[in-house]
N, C-alpha and C positions, 0 to 999 in steps of 0.2 A: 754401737757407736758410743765410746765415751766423751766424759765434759769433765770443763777445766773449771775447779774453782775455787774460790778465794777465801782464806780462812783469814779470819781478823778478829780484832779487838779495842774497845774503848780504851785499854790500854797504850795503843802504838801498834800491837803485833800484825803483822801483815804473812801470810805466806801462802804461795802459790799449793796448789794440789790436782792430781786426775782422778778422777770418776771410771769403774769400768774399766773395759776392753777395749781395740779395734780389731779391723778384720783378721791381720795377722796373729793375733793372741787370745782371743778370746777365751778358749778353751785353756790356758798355762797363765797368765796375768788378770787379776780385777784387782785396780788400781783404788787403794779407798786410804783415807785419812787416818795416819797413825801419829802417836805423840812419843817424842822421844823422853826419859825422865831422867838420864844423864846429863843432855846439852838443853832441855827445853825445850824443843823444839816440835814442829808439825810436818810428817813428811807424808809421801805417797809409798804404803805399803799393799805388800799383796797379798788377797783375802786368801788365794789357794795354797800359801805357802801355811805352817802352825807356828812360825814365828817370822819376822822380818825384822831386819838388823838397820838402823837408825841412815838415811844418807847421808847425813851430816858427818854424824863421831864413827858410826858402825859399829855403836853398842847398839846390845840386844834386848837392852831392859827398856821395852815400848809396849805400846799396848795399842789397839785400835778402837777406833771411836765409835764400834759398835757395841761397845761393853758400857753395860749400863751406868757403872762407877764412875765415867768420865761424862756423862749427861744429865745434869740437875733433873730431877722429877716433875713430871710433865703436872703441871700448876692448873690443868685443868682447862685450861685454852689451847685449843689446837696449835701448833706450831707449823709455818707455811714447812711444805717436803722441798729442797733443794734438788736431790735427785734419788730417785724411782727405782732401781733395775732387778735382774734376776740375774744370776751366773750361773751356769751350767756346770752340773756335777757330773762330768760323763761317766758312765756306766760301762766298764771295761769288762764286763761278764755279756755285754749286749753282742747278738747274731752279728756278722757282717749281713751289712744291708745286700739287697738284690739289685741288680742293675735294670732297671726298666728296659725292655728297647721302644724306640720310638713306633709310634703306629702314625699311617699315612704316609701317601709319597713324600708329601711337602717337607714331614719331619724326618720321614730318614735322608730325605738328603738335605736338610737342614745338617743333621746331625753328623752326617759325612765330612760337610765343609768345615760345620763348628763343632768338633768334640768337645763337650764337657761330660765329665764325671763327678757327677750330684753325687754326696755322701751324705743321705741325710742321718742326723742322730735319730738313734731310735732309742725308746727305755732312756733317755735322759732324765735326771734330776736336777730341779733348778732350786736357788734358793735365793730368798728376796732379800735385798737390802735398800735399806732408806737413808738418808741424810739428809735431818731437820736443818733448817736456817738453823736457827741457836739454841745456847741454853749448854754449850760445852764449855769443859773446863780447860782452861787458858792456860797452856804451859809457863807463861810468861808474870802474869799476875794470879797464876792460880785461884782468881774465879771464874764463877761457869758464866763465864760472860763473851765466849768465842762463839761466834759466826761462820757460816759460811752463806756464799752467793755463787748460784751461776755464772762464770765469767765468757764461755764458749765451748765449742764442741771439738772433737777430735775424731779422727777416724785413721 
């Protein structure tokens, strides 16, 4: 499940952003906060891509706000986490999975009426990303004085 959130500034700057995945993309889209250095701007790029092109201009000279240049140094006070996640590296050398059959009457003819096919990943790799409230640098006033706030969830 991804979430929507708000990047801003003492300055004025406002701008909207996604967090993550949903069900349909999980595994090809993680939506995370990138900063444009052509137009200035904060957009929603994506972490499985090695570069993302600006939605604004659709220049490619951006960067994401998990690179440490773009987040003032942690001053020794926790900073509250906005959002938490892991994205999934699938592992494309991984067995296809086994298809369980159901056991018991009740589940094979469960299974009869409702087929589904569970895939589950196996040998996945996941890797964690965070995004602090603040302490980021403001495309706008170029200081590290952007925020973000959870604003809602998506799915």
């Amino acid at each position: 499940m991804g979430q929507i959130a708000a990047a801003f500034c003492s300055c004025g700057y406002d701008q909207p952003t996604r967090l993550g995945g949903v069900r349909s993309n999980y595994l090809s889209v993680f939506g995370f906060p990138y900063v444009c250095h052509a137009c200035k701007s904060v957009f929603t790029g994506n972490l499985f891509e090695s570069s993302s092109s600006c939605t604004h201009c659709k220049s490619t000279d951006t960067s994401s706000y998990e690179q440490r240049s773009l987040r003032q140094p942690n001053d020794g006070s926790d900073r509250a986490v906005v959002y938490s996640g892991s994205m999934f590296l699938s592992d494309e050398d991984a067995p296809e999975p086994l298809q369980e059959r159901p056991k018991g009457l009740l589940a094979k003819l469960w299974h009869q009426v409702f087929p589904i096919n569970v895939k589950p990943i196996r040998n996945a790799k996941t890797r964690d990303v965070t995004l602090q409230q603040g302490g980021y640098l403001c495309p706008k006033c170029e200081e590290f004085s952007l925020c973000f706030e959870a604003a809602g969830m998506i799915d």
